[in-house]
N, C-alpha and C positions, 0 to 999 in steps of 0.2 A: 092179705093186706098187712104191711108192718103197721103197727100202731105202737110198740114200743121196741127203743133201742137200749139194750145194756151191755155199761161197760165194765171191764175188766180193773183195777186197779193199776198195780205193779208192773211196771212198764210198759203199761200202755196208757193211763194218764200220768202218771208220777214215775220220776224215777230218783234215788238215791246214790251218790256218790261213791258208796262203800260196796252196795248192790240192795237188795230188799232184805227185810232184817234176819228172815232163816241162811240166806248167802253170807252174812255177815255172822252169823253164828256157828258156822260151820267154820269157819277159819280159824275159828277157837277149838275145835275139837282136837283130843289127841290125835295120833294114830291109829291107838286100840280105842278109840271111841267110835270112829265113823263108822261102823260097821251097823249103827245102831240110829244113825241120821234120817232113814226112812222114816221110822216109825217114831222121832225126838219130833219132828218136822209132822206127820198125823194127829197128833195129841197133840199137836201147839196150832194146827191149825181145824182141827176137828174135834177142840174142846173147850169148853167157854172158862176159862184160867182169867180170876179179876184182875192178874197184873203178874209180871215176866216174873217176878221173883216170887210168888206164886209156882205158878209152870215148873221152872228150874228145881224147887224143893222138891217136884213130885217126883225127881230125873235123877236126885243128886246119888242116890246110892244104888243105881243100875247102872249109872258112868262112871261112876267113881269120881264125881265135880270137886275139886278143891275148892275153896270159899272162896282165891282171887280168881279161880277161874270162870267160878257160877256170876260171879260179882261183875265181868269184863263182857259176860254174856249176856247180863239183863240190860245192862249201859248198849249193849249193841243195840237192843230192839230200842232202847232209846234215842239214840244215836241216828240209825235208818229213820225213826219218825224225822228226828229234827230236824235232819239233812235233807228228804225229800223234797224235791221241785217238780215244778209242773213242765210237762216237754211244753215248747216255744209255744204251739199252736194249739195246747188245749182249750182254755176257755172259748175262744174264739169259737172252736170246732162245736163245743158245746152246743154254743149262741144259738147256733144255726143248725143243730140238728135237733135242738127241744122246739124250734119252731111245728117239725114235721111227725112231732111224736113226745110220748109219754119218755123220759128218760130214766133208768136204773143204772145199780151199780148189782154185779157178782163177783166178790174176789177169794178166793183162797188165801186166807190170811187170820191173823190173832185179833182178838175182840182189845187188847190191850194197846198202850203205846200207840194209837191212832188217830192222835190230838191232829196230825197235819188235815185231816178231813177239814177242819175248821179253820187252819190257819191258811191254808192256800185256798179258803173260796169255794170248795168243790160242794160243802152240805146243801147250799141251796140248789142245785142239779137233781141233788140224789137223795128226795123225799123215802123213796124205796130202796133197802139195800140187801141185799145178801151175802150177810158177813160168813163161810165155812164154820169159824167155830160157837158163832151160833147157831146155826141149823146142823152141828152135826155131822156132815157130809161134804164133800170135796167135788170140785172139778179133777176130774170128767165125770165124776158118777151119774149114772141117770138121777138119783132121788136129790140132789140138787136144781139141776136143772127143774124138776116134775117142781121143786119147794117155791122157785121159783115164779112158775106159773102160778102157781095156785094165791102167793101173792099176788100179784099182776090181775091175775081173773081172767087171761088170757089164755087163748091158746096155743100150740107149738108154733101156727104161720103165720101170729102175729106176732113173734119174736125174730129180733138178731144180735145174736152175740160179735159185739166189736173186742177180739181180747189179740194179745202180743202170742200167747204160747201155743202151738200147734194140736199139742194132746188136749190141755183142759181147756182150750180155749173153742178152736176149732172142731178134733173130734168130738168132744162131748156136748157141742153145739148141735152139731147134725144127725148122731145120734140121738136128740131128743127130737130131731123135725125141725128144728130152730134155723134161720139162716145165717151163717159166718161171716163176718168182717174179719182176715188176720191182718194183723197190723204189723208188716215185715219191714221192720224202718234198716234193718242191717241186708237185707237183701240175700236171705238162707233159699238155698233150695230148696222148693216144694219137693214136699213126701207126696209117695206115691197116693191117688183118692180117685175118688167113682168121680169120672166127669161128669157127669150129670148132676152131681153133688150141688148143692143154694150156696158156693162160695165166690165172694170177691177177695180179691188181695190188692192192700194199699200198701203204700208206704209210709204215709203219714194221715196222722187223725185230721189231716185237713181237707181229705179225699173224703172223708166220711161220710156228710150230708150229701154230696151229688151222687154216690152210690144207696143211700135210701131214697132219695129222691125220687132215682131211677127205678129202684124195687118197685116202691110205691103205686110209679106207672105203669108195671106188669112189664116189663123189660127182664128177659133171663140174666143170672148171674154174669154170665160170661160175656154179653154185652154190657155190664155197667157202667164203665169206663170209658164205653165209646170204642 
């Protein structure tokens, strides 16, 4: 039985004009820098850093950061905060899906620069949240997910992860037992997966509710849509 739904952050309820704030910080790298973007991108979002210029000092002499550079980089993650909006139909979607359940958030992302939680409305949704850099741990990993739970108090079948990105979202949803919502608002072809797999795929978070709805009812994935 679902009893809670959690979502995703970064393009699946908000999105930013520039892109989300590690896409926007890679545009600043050199070229002898990106080599090193994996692991800039773990440690900014797998480490509780009180604020971007923070982060960047830990980075500055493994990149070789010039100070307009570090400087153009912390304004990014500021910048992605300010700029982020909410796509058309989230609150809405919200509305109507905290009716039928406990709601969370799990995103992969920096504990800093995350002022938009507040200014676009979304805190009161997401009494519960699972920031990565402060637990630690990333989507897909299982001990995310597991951190999860053990907030929640729930178990793997009372979870569904509603998220945009196919690996942290999707795989490392099903991988914990959890059931999938991918949120394919661009219309990507599905990767190859075990049909038998707890997945729906919408298009938009306003499919959301009548696919838990339908869970709810004991309807298989593959009919939730009708």
């Amino acid at each position: 039985m679902i009893r809670c739904i959690v979502f995703d952050l970064w393009n699946t309820l908000v999105q930013s004009r520039g892109g989300s704030p590690f896409q926007q910080v890679r545009a600043l790298l050199r070229e002898d820098q990106r080599a090193a973007y994996p692991e800039l991108v773990r440690d900014g979002m797998g480490h509780d850093h009180a604020t971007a210029e923070a982060f960047l000092a830990s980075w500055r002499d493994r990149l070789g950061l010039e100070e307009a550079q570090a400087q153009a980089m912390a304004q990014a993650f500021a910048t992605a905060d300010a700029e982020a909006q909410l796509f058309p139909e989230t609150l809405a979607a919200l509305d109507r899906t905290r009716e039928l359940g406990r709601l969370a958030m799990l995103s992969n992302t920096q504990r800093f620069d995350l002022e938009l939680m507040a200014r676009l409305g979304l805190d009161p949704y997401f009494r519960i949240k699972g920031i990565s850099a402060e637990l630690g741990v990333l989507k897909p990993e299982p001990g995310i997910f597991e951190a999860m739970q053990q907030k929640l108090g729930l178990f793997p079948g009372n979870l569904v992860m509603v998220g945009d990105s196919w690996t942290d979202d999707v795989e490392g949803a099903l991988a914990a037992g959890w059931t999938a919502i991918w949120v394919n608002r661009k219309g990507l072809p599905r990767p190859d997966h075990d049909p038998e797999a707890e997945l729906v795929e919408v298009d938009s978070l306003d499919q959301v509710p009548l696919v838990v709805e339908r869970l709810q009812a004991g309807m298989r994935c593959s009919t939730c849509l009708g």
